[in-house]
N, C-alpha and C positions, 0 to 999 in steps of 0.2 A: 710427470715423474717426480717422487719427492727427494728433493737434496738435502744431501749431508754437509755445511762447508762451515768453515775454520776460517775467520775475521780476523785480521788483526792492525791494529793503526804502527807506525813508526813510535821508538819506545821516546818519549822526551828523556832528556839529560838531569839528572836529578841533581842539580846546584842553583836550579832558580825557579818562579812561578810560572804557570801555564799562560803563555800569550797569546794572540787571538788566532794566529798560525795555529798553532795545538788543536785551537776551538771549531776551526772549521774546517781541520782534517778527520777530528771526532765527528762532528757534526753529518760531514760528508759520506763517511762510513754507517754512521746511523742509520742515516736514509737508509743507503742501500741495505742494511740490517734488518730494519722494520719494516722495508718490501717484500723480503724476501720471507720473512718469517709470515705477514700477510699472506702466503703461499704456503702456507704449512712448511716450509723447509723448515729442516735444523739445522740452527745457527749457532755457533759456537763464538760470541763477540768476547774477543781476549786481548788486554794490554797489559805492558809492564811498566817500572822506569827503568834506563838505563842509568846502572849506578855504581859503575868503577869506570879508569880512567885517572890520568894525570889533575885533569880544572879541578877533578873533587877534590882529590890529595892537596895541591896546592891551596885553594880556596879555604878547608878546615884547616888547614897547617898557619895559615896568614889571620883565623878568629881562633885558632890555642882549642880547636875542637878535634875529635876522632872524626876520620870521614864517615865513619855508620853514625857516627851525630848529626853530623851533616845530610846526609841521605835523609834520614828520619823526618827533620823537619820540615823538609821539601813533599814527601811521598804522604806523609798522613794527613794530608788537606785536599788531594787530589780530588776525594767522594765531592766536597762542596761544588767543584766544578763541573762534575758528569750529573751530582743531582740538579743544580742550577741549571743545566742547559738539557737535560732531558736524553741522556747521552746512554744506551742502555749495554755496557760492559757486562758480561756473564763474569767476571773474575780481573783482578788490576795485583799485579803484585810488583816486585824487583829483580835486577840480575843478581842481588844479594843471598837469593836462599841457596840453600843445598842442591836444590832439585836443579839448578843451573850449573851449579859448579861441579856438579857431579855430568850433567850433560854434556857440557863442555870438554869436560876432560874423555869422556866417549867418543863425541866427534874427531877428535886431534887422534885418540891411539886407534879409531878407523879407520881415519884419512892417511894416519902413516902405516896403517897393515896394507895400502891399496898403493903403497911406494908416493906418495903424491906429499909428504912432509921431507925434508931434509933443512941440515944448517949448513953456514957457512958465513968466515969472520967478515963483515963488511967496514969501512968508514962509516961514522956518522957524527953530525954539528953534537959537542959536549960544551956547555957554558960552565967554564972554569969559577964564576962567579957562584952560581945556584950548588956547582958541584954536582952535576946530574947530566943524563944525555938528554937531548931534547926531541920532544917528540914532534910527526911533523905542523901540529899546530902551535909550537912554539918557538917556530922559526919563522921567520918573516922575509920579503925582501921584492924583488924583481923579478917578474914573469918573465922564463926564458924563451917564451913562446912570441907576445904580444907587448911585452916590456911595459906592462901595467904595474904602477910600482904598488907598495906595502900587502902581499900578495902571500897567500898561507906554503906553507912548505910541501904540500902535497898535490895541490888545483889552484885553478886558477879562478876566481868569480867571476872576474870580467870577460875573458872565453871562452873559461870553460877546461880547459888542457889538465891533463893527469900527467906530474911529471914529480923525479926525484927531488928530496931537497937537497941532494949535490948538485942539482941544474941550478938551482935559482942565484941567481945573478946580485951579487952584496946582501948576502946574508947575514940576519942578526937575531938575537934570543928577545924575543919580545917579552918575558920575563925579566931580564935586568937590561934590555940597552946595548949589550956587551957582543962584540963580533965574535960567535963560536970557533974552537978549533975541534981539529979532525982529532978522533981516536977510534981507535978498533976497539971492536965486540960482535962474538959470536951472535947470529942471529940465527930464527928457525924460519921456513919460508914454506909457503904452501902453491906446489906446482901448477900453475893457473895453466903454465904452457904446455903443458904433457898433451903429446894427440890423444888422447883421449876425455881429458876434459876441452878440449877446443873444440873435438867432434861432437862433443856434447852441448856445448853452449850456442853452437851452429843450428843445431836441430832446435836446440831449445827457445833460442831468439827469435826464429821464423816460425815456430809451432802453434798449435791451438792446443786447449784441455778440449776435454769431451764434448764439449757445449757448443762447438765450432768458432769460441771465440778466442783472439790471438793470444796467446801470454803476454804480450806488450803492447801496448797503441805503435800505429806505424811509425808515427814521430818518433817517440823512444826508440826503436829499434832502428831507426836508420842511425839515432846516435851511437845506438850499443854497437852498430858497423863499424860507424868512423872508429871506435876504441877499439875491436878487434884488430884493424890495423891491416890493412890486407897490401903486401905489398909483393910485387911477383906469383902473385896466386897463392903464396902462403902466409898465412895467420900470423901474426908479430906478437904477442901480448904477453906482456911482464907477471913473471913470480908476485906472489902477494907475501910480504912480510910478516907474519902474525907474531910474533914476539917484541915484547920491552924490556927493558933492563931495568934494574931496580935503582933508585926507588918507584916505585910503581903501586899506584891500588889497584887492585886486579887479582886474576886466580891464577896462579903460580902451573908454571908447566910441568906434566909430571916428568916425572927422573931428570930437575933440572935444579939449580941453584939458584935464586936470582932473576929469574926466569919469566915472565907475566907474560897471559895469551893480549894481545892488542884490543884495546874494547871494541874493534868492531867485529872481533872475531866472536866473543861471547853476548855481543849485544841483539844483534837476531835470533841466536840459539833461545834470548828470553822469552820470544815467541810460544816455542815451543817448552819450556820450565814451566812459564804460568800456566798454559793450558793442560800440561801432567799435574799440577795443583789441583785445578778445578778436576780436572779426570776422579784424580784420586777421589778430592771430596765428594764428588757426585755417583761411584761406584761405576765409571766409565775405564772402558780396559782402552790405557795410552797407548802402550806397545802396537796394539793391534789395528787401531784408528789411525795410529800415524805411519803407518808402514809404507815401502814405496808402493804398491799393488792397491791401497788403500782409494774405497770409494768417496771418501771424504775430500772435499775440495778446498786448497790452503788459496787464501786471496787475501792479498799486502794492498793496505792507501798509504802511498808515502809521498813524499814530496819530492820533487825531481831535482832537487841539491843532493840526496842520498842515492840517485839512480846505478849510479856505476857500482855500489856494494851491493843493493840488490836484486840487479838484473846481472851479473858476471857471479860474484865472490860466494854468494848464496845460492845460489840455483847448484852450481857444483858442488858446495860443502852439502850442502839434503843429498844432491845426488849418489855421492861418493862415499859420505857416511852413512849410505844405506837406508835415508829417510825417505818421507813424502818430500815432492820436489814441488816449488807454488806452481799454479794452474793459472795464475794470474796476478800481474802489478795494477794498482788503479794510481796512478801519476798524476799529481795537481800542480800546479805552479805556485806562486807565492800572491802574500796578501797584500796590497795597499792602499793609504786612505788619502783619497782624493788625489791620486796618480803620485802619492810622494811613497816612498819608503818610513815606514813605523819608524818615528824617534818623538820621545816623549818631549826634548828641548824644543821641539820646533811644533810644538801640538797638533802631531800627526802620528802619536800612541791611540792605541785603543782596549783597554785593561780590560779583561773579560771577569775579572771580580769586581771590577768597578762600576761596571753592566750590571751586575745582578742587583749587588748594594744600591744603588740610586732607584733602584725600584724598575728599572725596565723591562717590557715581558722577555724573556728567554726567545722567545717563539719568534716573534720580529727577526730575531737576527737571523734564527733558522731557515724562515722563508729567505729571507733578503738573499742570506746567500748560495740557497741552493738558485735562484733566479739566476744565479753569475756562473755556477758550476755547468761543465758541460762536458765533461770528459777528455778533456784535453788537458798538456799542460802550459795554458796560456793564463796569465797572472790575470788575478781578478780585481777591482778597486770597490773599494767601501768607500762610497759618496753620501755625504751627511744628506741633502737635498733628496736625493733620488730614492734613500734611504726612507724618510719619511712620507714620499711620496709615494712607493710604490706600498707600504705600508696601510698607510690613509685610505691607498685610491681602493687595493685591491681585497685587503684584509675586511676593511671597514665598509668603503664606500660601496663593496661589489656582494664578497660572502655573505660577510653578516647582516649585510640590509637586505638580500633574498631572502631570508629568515624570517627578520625581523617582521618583515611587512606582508608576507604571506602567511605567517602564521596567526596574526592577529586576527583574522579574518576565520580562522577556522574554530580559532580554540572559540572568539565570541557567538559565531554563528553554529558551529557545528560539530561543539564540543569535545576537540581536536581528532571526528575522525575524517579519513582521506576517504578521495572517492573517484574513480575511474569508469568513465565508460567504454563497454565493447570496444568500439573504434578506436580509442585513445590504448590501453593498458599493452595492447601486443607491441604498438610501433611505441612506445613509450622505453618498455623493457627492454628491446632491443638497442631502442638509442643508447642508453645507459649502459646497456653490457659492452657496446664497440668501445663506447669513449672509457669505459675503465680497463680494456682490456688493452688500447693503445696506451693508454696509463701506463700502465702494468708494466708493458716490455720496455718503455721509456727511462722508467726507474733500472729494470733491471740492466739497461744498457749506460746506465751512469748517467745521458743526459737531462738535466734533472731541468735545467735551461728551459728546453723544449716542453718537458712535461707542463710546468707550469703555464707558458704561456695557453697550452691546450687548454690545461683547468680553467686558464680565465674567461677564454676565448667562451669554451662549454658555458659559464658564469656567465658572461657578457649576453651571449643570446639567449640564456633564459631570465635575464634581467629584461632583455627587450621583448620577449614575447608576453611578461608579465604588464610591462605598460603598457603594449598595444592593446590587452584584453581590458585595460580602466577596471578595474577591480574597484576600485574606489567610488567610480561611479557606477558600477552595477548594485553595490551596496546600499546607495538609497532607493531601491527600488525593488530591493527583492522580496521585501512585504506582500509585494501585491501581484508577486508575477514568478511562478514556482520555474519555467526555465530558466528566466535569471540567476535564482538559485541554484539552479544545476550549474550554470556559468561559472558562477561564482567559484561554489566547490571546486569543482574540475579544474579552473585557473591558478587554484591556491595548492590543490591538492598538488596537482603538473610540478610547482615550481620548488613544493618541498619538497618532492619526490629527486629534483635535480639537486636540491641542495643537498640533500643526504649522499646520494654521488659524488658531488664535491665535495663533500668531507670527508669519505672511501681514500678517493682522490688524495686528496691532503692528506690522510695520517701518519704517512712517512715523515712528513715534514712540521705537521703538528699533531705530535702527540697526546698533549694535553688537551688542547682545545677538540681534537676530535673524539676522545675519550668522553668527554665531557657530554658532546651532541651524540654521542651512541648510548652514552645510561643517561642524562637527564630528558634528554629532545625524545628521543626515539622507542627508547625502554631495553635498549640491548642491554643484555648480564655483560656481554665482554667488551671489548677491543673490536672496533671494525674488522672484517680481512675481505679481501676482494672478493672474495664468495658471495659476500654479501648483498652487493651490486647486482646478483641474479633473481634477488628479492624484493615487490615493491612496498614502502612503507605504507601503513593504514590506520597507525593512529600516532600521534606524537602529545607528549605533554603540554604545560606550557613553558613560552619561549623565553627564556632568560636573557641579560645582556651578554653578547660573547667576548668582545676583546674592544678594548678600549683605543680612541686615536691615539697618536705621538706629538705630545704637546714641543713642540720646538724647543723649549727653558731646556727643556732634560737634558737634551743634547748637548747644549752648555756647560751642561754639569759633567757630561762624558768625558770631554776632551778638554788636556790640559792647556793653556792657552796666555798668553800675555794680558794684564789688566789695558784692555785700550781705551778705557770709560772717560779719560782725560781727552781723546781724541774724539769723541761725538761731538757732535753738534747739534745743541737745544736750542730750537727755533723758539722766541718769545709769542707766547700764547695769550692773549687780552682774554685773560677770567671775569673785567667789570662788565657790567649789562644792566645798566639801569633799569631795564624793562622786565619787572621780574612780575612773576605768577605766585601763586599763593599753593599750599599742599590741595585745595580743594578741586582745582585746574588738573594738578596731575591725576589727583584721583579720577579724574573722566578719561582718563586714555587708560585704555583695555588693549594693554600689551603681553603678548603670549610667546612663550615658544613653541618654536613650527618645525616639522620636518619635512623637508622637500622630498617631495614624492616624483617628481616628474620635474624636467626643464630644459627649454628646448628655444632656438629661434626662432622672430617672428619673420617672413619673406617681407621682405622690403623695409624692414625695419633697420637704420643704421645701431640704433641703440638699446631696444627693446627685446627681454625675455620674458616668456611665458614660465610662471609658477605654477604647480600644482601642489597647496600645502595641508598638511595634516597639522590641525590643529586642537587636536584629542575629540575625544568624546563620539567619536565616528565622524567629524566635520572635517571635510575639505573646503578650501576655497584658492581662488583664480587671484592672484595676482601679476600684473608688468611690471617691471621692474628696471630703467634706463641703466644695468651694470653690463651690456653688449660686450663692451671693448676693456673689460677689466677680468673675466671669467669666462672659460672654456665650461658652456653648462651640462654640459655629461657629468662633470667634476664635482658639481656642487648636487647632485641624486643623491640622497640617502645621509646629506650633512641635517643639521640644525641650524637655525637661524632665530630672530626677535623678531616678529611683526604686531602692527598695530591692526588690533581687527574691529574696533568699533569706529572706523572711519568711512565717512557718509560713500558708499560706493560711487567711482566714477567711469562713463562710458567713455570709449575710448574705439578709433575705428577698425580691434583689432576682438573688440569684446567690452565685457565690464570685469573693471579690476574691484575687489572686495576686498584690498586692504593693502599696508605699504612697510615694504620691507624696510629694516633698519640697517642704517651702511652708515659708514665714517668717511671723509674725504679731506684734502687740504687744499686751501685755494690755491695757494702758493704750488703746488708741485704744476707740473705746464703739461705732463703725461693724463693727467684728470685721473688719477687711479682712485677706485671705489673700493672700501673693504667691506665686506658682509662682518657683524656682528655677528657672534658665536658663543654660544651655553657653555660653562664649562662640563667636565663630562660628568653624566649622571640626571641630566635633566632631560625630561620626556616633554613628548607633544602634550599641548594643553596646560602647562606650568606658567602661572599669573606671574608676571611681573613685576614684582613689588617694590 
């Protein structure tokens, strides 16, 4: 059945740059964008900025600018960061246009034709110093719940509690310093407690959309319980205040003085403004799409610090003002690096402009962190290590070396077409349909976690079915022996037939890169879609380089950090060597770069691996190598290395070794750690020496 749904990420605040929270709740939503659209659905991916509010006012008023100054030069940089990260928005606008402030002011004289607005004069903190009342994030002070001090005037972060700023326990304007007094002002209030929006948000909290999936993960919803409040069997839950007093940026209440709606009350409405923009441009009738009966499905990725506006305050404002009501919350947690909380003093910032400028691929990060997303809202950590590893291992050591090394085999032998026999193409097709269609629901289910491990898992086993067939070694023989040849084929064809599956797989999460292996590898005119997966590949171009490792330096460059360079320790190294060689000595070593094709241990060997290396020109050779106890050799499949291959072979009781890898070691460390020597990137098998 094909879906109509309506995307939209949490609006950022328009007074500072996109931080890497912003990036991987984009990114997050992506995915699920580019899966779905994979499925032919229509998707409507819509953001805005949020941009009225007290910070902006304050913040342009403290640089001598207008706040539409201020907005401005926040919002018109935004494209570099959706193009940078591959981020695909149908439309990005602000709560600043008409089309919002015109919605807005519908919403409020809906909700007050349905009795559910009313005012009435209340106290609240006014700092005599600023001359203004303050709003509740510029009151500070004592959780009257859990006594967590310097604590916002409306929640609490360290519990969690939704409480007045008349609870909070020594209150102060964090604005000047200055302890607020009380003054009265009419306010307007939107009745959250009416039975009828309680009967509704009951239904609404436990419900499903059409899809029989819940409107809320059950986590969240057992939180939206506790704040329902249920105490004697009846519902407890507090009026929502939607008005400020001037001075205020914001859209002015109608038939009022002074009057401004609360920015959270016009800050979701921009949901819906941008997307009557795009409407408009695109000759899309908004009225009718958005209507409550409407088969269009509205689905928010927010962060679960905004839960409480938009699992209560929003659901009943769509409801009440006669709109589409969401069909669905996607709730994430928050981001940190290497289990600390983002601060750029303590170099545990991670600038997502500063990702892009340093030169690193977009795509790394997107994998890395759908690996962490799972549909829940439990915080995810961005680990520098784990980070490069999982990169190296899976992008580089796993994808792109099924590729790489399958396809060379075809394009030279058989002029890159595929080739399947009877026996093989039926269970083949099949393979490949389950594992993408398990895909498929993965992605649409948010766990994106899982999905990938499958992908790799899929990866992984036909990595190892391609070494058990030695491909390598049927090559030197298929001269003279036509079913080798058929072997051959058939082994190479099998394993690009999987890789194109893994890149089906993938192109939620890489865009690019799999863009790239559907029109240059495979000859597709478009974009992957899981369809496609029901088709087996039968000829491919040739194979390109796809994505480069993560040299460690970069990372350096990423994160801000203290100079410790005074603090290493340079161990004195003896450069003299009276026993020197002349350039005619080096010129007899016939040193190459090799690509490990295979490597594995040897039984009873404490120290010894077996090499299988390519070292161009269709040549393998068999090296041991004593680095046992320094490398996990699964790890080192599909890297580059230096070896010397015009060294007099030696037998050995395990085989004959044909030649000697190059490693660095120090006497001095008492661990005996071995490093392999490595190309920098761009160099191929068979590359001399020099």
């Amino acid at each position: 059945m094909q879906r109509t749904i309506f995307v939209t990420t949490a609006l950022p605040y328009a007074n500072g740059e996109l931080h890497i929270g912003h990036i991987m709740e984009y990114i997050q939503a992506d995915i699920w964008v580019r899966s779905m659209r994979m499925s032919k659905h229509t998707v409507y991916f819509i953001g805005a900025d949020d941009a009225h509010g007290a910070p902006i006012m304050l913040k342009a008023e403290k640089e001598g600018i207008t706040p539409e100054e201020l907005v401005k030069r926040y919002t018109t940089n935004r494209q570099q960061y959706f193009k940078g990260f591959y981020i695909s928005f149908d439309h990005w606008d602000t709560t600043l246009s008409k089309e919002n402030k015109d919605l807005s002011c519908k919403f409020y004289k809906e909700l007050k034709k349905q009795g559910l607005i009313y005012s009435k004069f209340i106290d609240q903190f006014y700092d005599p110093m600023k001359d203004m009342f303050l709003s509740d994030r510029y009151i500070r002070g004592t959780c009257p719940e859990c006594n967590a001090n310097d604590q916002y005037g409306d929640s609490c972060e360290k519990c969690g509690s939704v409480y007045s700023p008349m609870d909070l326990i020594n209150p102060y304007s964090s604005l000047t310093g200055e302890k607020p007094i009380i003054k009265s002002s009419e306010h307007f209030f939107f009745k959250l407690s009416d039975p009828k929006c309680v009967n509704f948000l009951e239904t609404w909290v436990h419900g499903k959309n059409r899809h029989g999936q819940l409107h809320l993960q059950e986590e969240v919803s057992s939180k939206i319980k506790e704040w329902l409040n249920i105490v004697d069997n009846k519902i407890l839950i507090k009026d929502w205040d939607i008005s400020r007093d001037a001075p205020y940026f914001g859209i002015e209440i109608p038939d009022t003085k002074d009057k401004f709606f609360y920015v959270w009350l016009d800050a979701p409405i921009g949901y819906l403004s941008s997307f009557k923009i795009y409407c408009e441009k695109n000759n899309i009738n908004f009225d009718e799409i958005i209507k409550p009966d409407s088969n269009i499905e509205q689905i928010h990725f927010i962060g679960k610090d905004i839960t409480y506006f938009h699992a209560l305050f929003w659901p009943a404002m769509t409801n009440f003002a006669m709109y589409k009501v969401p069909d669905r919350l996607n709730v994430h947690g928050f981001i940190t690096i290497n289990n600390e909380k983002m601060s750029k003093s303590r170099g545990t910032g991670l600038s997502p402009l500063k990702y892009l400028n340093i030169g690193m691929n977009p795509e790394w990060l997107r994998y890395y962190l759908a690996t962490k997303l799972n549909g829940t809202i439990a915080d995810i950590d961005f680990n520098k290590k784990d980070f490069i590893n999982r990169i190296n291992s899976d992008l580089v050591g796993k994808f792109a070396n099924l590729a790489s090394r399958s396809s060379k085999f075809i394009n030279e032998y058989f002029q890159g077409i595929l080739y399947y026999d009877d026996n093989t193409k039926l269970s083949l097709q099949n393979e490949i349909i389950n594992f993408i269609e398990k895909i498929k629901l993965l992605f649409e289910n948010h766990n994106y976690s899982k999905s990938l491990r499958e992908i790799m898992s899929f990866n992984d086993s036909a990595n190892k079915d391609f070494d058990k067939a030695k491909p390598w070694l049927i090559a030197k023989e298929i001269n003279f022996n036509q079913f080798l040849k058929n072997q051959l084929h058939l082994t190479c064809s099998i394993a690009l037939a999987k890789f194109r599956a893994i890149s089906i797989a993938l192109s939620p999460v890489l865009p690019n890169i799999s863009a790239n292996i559907a029109k240059n590898v495979f000859g597709n005119k478009n974009e992957f879609i899981w369809q496609d997966a029901h088709i087996l590949p039968y000829k491919i171009n040739h194979f390109k380089h796809l994505i480069n490792r993560i040299d460690e330096k970069i990372m350096e460059k990423l994160f801000d950090s203290n100079d410790t360079s005074d603090q290493k320790n340079h161990n004195d190294v003896n450069i003299i060597n009276n026993n020197y060689i002349t350039i005619e000595d080096v010129a007899k070593i016939d040193m190459r770069v090799a690509k490990i094709i295979d490597c594995h241990e040897i039984i009873n060997s404490e120290k010894m691996l077996s090499f299988t290396l390519d070292i161009g020109q269709n040549k393998y050779i068999t090296v041991f190598s004593g680095i046992k106890n320094s490398y996990d050799p699964e790890s080192l499949i599909g890297k580059f290395t230096i070896v010397i291959v015009n060294l007099q072979p030696r037998k050995m009781r395990f085989g004959i070794s044909e030649g000697m890898i190059l490693a660095a070691s120090d006497s001095n460390d008492k661990n005996d750690k071995i490093y392999l020597l490595e190309p920098h990137n761009g160099a191929y098998a068979g590359m001399k020496i020099k």
